[in-house]
Gaussian input, Z-matrix of N, CA and C with variables (Angstrom, degrees):
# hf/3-21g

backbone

0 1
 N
 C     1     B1
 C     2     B2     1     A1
 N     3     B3     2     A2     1     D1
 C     4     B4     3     A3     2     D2
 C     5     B5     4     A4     3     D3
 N     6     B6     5     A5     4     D4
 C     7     B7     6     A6     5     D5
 C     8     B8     7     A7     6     D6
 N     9     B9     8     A8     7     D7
 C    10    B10     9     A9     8     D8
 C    11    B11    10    A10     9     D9
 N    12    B12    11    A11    10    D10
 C    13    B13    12    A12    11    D11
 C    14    B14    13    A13    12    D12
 N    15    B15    14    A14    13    D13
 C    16    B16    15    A15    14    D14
 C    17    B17    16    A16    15    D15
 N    18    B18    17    A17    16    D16
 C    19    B19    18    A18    17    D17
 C    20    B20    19    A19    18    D18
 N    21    B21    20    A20    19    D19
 C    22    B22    21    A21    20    D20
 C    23    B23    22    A22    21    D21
 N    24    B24    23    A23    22    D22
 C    25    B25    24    A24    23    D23
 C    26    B26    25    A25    24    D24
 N    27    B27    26    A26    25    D25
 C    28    B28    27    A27    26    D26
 C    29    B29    28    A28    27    D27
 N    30    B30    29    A29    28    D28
 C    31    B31    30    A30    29    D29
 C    32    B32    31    A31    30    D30
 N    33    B33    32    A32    31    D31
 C    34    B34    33    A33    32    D32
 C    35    B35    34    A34    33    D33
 N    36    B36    35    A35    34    D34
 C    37    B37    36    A36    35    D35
 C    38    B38    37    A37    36    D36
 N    39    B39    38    A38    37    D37
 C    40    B40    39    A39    38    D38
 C    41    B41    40    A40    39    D39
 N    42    B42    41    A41    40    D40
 C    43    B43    42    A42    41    D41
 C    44    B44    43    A43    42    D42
 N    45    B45    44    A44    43    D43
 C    46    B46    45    A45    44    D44
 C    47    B47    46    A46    45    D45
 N    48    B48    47    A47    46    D46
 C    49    B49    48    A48    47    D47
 C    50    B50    49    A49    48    D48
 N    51    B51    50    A50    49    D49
 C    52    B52    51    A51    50    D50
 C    53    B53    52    A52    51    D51
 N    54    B54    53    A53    52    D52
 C    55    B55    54    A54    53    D53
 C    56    B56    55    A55    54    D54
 N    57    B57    56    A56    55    D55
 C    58    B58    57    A57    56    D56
 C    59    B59    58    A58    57    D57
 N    60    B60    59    A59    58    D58
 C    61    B61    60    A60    59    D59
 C    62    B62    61    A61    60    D60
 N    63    B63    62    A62    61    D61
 C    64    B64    63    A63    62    D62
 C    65    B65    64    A64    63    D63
 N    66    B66    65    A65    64    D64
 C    67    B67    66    A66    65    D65
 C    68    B68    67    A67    66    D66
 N    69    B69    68    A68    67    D67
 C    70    B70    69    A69    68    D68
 C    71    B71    70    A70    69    D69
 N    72    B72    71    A71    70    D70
 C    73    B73    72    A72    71    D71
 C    74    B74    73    A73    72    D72
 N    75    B75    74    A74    73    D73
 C    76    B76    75    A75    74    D74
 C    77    B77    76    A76    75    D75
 N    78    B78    77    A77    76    D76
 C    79    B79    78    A78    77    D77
 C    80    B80    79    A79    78    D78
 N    81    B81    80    A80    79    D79
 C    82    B82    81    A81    80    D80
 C    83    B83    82    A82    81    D81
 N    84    B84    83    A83    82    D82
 C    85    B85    84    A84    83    D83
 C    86    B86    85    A85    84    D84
 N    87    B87    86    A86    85    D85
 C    88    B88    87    A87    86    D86
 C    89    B89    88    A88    87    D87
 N    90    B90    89    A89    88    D88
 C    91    B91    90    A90    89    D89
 C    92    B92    91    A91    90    D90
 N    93    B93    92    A92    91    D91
 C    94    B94    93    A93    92    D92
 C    95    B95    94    A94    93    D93
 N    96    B96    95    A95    94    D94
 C    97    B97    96    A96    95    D95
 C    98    B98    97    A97    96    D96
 N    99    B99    98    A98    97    D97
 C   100   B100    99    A99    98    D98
 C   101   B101   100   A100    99    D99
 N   102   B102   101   A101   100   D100
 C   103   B103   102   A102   101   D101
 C   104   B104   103   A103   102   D102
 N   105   B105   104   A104   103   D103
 C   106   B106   105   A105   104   D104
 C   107   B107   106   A106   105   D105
 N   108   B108   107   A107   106   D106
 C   109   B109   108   A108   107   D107
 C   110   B110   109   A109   108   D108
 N   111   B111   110   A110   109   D109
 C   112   B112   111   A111   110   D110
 C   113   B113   112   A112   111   D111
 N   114   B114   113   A113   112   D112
 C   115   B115   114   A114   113   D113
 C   116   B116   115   A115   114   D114
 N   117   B117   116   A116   115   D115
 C   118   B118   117   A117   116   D116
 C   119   B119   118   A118   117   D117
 N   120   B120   119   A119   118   D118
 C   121   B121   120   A120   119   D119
 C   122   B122   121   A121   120   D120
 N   123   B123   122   A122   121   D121
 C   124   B124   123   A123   122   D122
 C   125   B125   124   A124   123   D123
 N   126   B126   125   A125   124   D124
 C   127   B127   126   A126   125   D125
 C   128   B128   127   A127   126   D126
 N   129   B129   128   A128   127   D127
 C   130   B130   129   A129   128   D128
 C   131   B131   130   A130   129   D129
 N   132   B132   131   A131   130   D130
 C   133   B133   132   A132   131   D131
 C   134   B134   133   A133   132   D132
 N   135   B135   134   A134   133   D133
 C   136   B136   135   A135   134   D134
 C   137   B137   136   A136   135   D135
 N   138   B138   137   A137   136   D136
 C   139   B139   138   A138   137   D137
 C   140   B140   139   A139   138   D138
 N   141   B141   140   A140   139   D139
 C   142   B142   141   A141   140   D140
 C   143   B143   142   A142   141   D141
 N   144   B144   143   A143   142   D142
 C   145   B145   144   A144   143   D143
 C   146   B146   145   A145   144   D144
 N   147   B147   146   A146   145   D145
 C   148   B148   147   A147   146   D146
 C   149   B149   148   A148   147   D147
 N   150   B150   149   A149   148   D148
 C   151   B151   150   A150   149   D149
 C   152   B152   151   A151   150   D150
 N   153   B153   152   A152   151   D151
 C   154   B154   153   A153   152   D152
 C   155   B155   154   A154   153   D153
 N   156   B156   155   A155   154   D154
 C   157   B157   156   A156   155   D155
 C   158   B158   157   A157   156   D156
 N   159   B159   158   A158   157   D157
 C   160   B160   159   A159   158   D158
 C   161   B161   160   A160   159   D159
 N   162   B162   161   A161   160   D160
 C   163   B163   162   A162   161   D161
 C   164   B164   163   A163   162   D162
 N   165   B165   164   A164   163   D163
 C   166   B166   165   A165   164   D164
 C   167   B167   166   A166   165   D165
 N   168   B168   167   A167   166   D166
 C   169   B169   168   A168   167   D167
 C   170   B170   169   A169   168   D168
 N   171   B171   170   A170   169   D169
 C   172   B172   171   A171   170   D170
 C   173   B173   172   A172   171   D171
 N   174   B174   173   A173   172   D172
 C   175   B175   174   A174   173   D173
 C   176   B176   175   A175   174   D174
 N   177   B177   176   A176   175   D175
 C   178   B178   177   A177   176   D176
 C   179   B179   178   A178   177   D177
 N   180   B180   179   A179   178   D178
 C   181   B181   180   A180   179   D179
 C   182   B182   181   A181   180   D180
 N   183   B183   182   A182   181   D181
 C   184   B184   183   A183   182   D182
 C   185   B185   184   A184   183   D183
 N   186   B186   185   A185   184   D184
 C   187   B187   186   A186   185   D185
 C   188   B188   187   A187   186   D186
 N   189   B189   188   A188   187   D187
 C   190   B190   189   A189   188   D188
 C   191   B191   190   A190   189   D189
 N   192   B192   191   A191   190   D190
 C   193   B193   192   A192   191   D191
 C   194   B194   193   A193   192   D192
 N   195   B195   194   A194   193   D193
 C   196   B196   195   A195   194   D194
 C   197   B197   196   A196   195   D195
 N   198   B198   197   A197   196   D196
 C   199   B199   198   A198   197   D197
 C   200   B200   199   A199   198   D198
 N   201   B201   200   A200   199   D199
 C   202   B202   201   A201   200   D200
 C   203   B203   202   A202   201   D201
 N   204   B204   203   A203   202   D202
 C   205   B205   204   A204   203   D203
 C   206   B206   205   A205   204   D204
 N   207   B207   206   A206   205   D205
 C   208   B208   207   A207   206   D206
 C   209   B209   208   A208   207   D207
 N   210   B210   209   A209   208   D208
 C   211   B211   210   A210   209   D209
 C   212   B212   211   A211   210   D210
 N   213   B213   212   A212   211   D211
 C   214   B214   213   A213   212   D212
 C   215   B215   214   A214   213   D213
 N   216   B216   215   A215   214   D214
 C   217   B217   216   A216   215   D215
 C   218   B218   217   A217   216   D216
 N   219   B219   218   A218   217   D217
 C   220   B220   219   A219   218   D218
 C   221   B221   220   A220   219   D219
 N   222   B222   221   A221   220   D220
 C   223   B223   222   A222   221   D221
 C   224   B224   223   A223   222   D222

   B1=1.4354
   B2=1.5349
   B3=1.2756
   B4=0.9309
   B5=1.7012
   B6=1.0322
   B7=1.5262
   B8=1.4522
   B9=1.5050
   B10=1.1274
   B11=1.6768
   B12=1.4706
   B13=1.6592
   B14=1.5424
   B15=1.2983
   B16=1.2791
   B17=1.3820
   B18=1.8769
   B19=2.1804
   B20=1.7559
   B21=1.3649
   B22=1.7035
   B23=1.6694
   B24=1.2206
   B25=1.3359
   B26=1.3425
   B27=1.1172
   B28=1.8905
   B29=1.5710
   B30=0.9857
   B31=1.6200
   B32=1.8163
   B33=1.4490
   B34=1.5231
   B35=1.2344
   B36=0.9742
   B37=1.4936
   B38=1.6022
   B39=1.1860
   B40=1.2777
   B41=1.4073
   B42=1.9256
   B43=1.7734
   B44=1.6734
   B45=1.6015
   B46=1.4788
   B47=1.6049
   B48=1.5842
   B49=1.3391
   B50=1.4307
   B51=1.5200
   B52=1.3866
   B53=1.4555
   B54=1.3331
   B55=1.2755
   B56=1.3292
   B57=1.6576
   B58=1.0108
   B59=1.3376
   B60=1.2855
   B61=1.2880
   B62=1.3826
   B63=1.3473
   B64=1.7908
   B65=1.7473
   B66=1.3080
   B67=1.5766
   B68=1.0312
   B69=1.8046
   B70=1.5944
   B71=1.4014
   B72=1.4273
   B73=1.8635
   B74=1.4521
   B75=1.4020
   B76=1.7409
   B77=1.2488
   B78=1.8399
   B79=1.3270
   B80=1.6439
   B81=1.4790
   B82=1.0428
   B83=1.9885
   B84=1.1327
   B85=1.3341
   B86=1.4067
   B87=1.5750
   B88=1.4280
   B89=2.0041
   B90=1.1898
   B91=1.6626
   B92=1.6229
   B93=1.1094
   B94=1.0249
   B95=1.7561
   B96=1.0339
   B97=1.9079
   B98=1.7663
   B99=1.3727
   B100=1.9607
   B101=1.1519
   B102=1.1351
   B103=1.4030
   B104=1.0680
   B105=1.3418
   B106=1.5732
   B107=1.4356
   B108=1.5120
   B109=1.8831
   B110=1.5171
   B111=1.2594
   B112=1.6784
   B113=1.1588
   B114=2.2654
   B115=1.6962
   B116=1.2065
   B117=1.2086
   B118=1.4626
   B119=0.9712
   B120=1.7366
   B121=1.5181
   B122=1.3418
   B123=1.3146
   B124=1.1837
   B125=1.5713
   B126=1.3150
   B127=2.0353
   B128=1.6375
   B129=1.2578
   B130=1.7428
   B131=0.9770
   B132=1.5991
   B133=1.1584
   B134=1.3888
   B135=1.3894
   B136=2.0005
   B137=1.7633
   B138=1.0981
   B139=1.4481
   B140=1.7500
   B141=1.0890
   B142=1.7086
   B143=1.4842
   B144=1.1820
   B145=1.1333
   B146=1.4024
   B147=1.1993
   B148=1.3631
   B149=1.8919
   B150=1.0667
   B151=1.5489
   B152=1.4749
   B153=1.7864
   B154=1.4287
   B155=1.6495
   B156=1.4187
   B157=1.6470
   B158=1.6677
   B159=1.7584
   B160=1.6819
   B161=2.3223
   B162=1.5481
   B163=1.2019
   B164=1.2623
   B165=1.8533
   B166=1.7152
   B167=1.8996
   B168=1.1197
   B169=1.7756
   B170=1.6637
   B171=1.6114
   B172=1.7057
   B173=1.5883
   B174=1.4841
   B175=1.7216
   B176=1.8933
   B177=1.1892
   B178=2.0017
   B179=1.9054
   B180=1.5141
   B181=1.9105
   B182=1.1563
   B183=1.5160
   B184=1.3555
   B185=2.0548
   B186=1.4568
   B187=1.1876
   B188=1.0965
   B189=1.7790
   B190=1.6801
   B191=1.7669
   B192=1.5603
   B193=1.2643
   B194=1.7795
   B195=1.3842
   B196=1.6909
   B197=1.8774
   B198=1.1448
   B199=2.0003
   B200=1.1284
   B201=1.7987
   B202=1.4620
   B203=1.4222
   B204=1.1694
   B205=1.5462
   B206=1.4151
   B207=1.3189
   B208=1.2567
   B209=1.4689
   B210=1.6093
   B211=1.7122
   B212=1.4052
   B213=1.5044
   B214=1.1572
   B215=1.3712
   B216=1.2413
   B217=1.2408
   B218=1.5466
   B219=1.4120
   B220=1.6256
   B221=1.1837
   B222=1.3386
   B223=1.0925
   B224=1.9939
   A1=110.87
   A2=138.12
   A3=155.85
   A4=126.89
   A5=97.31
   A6=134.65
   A7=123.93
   A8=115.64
   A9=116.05
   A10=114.95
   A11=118.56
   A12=105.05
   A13=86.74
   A14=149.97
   A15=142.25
   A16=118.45
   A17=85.34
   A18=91.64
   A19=76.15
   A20=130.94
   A21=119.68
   A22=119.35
   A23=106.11
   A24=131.31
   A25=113.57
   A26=109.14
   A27=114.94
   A28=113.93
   A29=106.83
   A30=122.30
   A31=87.81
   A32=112.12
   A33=120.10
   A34=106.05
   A35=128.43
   A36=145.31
   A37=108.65
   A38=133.47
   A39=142.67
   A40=139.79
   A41=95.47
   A42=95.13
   A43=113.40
   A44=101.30
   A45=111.25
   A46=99.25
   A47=105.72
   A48=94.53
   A49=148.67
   A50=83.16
   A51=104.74
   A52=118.72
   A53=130.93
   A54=137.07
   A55=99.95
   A56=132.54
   A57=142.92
   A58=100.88
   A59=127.70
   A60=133.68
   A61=128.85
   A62=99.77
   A63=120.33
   A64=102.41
   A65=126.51
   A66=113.57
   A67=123.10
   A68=111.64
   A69=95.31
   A70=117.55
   A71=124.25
   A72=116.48
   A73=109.95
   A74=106.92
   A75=92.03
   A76=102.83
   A77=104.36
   A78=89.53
   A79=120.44
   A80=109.84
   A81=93.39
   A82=105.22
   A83=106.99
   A84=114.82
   A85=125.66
   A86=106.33
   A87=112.22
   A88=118.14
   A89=115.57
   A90=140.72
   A91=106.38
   A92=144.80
   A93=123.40
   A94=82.94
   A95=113.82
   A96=107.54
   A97=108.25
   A98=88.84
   A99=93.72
   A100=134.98
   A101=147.72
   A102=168.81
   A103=106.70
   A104=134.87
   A105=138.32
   A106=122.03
   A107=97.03
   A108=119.64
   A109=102.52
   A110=114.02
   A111=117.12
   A112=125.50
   A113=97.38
   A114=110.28
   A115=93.76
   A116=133.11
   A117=134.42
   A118=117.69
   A119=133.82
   A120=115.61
   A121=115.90
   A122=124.28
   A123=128.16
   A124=141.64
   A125=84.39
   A126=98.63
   A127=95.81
   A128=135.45
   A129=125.56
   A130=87.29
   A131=152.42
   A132=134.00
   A133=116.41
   A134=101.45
   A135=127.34
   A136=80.39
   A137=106.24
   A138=112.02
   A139=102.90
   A140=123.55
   A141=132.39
   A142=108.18
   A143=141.32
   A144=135.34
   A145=137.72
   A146=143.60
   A147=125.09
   A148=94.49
   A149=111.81
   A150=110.33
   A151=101.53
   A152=105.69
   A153=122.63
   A154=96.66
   A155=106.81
   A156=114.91
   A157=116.53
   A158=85.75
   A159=87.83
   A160=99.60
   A161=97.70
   A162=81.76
   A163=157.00
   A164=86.57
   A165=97.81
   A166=95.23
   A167=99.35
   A168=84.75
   A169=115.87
   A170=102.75
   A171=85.21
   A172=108.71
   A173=109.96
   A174=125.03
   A175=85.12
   A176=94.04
   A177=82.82
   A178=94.05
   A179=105.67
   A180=76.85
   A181=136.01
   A182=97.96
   A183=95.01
   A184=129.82
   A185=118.38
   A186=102.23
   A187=141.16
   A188=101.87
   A189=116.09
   A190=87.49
   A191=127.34
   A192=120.54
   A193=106.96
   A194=117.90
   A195=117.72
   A196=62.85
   A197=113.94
   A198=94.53
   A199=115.47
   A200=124.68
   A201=117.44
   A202=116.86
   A203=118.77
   A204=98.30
   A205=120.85
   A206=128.89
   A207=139.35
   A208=115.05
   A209=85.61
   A210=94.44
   A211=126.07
   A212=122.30
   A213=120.29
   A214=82.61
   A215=166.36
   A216=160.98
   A217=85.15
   A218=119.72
   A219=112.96
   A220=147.55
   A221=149.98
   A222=130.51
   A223=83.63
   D1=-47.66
   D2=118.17
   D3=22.33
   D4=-54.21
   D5=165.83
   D6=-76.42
   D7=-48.19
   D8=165.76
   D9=-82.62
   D10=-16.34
   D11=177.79
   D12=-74.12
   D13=-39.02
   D14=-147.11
   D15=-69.84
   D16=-34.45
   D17=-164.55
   D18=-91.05
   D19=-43.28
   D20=154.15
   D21=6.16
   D22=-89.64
   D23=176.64
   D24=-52.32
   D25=-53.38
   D26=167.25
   D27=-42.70
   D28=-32.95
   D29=-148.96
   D30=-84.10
   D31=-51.33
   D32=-170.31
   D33=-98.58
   D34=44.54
   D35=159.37
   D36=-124.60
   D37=-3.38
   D38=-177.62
   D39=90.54
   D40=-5.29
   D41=179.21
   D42=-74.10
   D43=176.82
   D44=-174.74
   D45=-71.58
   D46=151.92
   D47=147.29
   D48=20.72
   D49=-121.82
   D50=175.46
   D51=-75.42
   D52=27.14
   D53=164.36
   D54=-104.94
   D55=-45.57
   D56=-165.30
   D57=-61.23
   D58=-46.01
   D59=-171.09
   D60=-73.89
   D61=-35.86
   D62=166.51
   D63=-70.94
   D64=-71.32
   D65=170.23
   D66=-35.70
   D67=-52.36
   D68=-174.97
   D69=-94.16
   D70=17.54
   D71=146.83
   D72=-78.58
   D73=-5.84
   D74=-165.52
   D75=-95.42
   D76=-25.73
   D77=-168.84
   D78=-82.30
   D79=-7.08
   D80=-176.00
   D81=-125.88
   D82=35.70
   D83=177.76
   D84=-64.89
   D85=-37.55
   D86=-173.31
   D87=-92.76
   D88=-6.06
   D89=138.21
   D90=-65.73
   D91=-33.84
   D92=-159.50
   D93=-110.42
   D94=-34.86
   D95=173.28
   D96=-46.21
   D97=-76.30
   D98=160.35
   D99=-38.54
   D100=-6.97
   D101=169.63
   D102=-102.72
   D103=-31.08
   D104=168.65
   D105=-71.50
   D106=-54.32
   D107=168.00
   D108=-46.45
   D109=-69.52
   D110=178.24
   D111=-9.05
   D112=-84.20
   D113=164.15
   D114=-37.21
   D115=-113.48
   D116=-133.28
   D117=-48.47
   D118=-16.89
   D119=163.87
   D120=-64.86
   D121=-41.62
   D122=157.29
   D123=-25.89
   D124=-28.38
   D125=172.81
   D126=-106.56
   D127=24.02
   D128=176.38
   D129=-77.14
   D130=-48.59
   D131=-127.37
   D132=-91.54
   D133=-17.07
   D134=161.36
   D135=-25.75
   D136=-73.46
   D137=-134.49
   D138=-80.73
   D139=35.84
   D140=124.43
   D141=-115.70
   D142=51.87
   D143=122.74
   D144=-34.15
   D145=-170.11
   D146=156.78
   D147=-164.90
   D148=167.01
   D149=160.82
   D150=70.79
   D151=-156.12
   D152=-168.12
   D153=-48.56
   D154=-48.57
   D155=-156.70
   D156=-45.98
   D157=-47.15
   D158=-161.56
   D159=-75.53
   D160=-12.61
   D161=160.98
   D162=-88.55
   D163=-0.85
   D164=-176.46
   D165=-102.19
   D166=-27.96
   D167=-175.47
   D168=-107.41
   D169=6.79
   D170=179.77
   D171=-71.53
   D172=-20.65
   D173=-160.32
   D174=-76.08
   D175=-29.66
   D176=-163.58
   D177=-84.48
   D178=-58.69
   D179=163.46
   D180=-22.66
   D181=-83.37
   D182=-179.29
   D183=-48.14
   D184=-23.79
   D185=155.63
   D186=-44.78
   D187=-49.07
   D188=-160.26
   D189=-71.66
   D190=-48.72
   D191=-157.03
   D192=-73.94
   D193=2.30
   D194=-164.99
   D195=-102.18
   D196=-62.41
   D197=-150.60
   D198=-77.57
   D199=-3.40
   D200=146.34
   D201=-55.37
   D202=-72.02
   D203=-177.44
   D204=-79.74
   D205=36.26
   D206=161.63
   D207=-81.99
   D208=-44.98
   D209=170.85
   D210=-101.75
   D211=15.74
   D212=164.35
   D213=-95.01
   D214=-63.71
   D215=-75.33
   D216=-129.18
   D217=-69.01
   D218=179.16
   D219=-32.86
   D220=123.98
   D221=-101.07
   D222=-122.85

């Protein structure tokens, strides 16, 4: 979302398009990388679990952390 207020703002400031869109992923790519890193450090700790636990939520970590950077990664 983030991304789209940015190339947003680009847009009503007067650039083209597709310039607007290339600046404003760039500009705010490396905040939205960091914000990604965060969550997912946040789910490391899954992984000293032990027992029932680490079997019902390591599978759900590891989802949320494959489709975070699925969707930072997506183009």
């Amino acid at each position: 979302m983030v991304v789209l207020e940015n190339i947003y703002r680009r847009l009503e400031l007067g650039e083209a398009p597709r310039a607007a869109a290339i600046q404003g992923g760039a500009e705010v790519a490396l905040p939205v990388l960091a914000a990604t890193l965060t969550t997912v450090v946040v789910f490391f700790p899954v992984t000293f679990l032990y027992g029932v636990s680490k079997f019902l939520f390591s599978a759900l970590a590891a989802a949320v952390v494959i489709s975070l950077f699925a969707s930072y990664a997506w183009p």
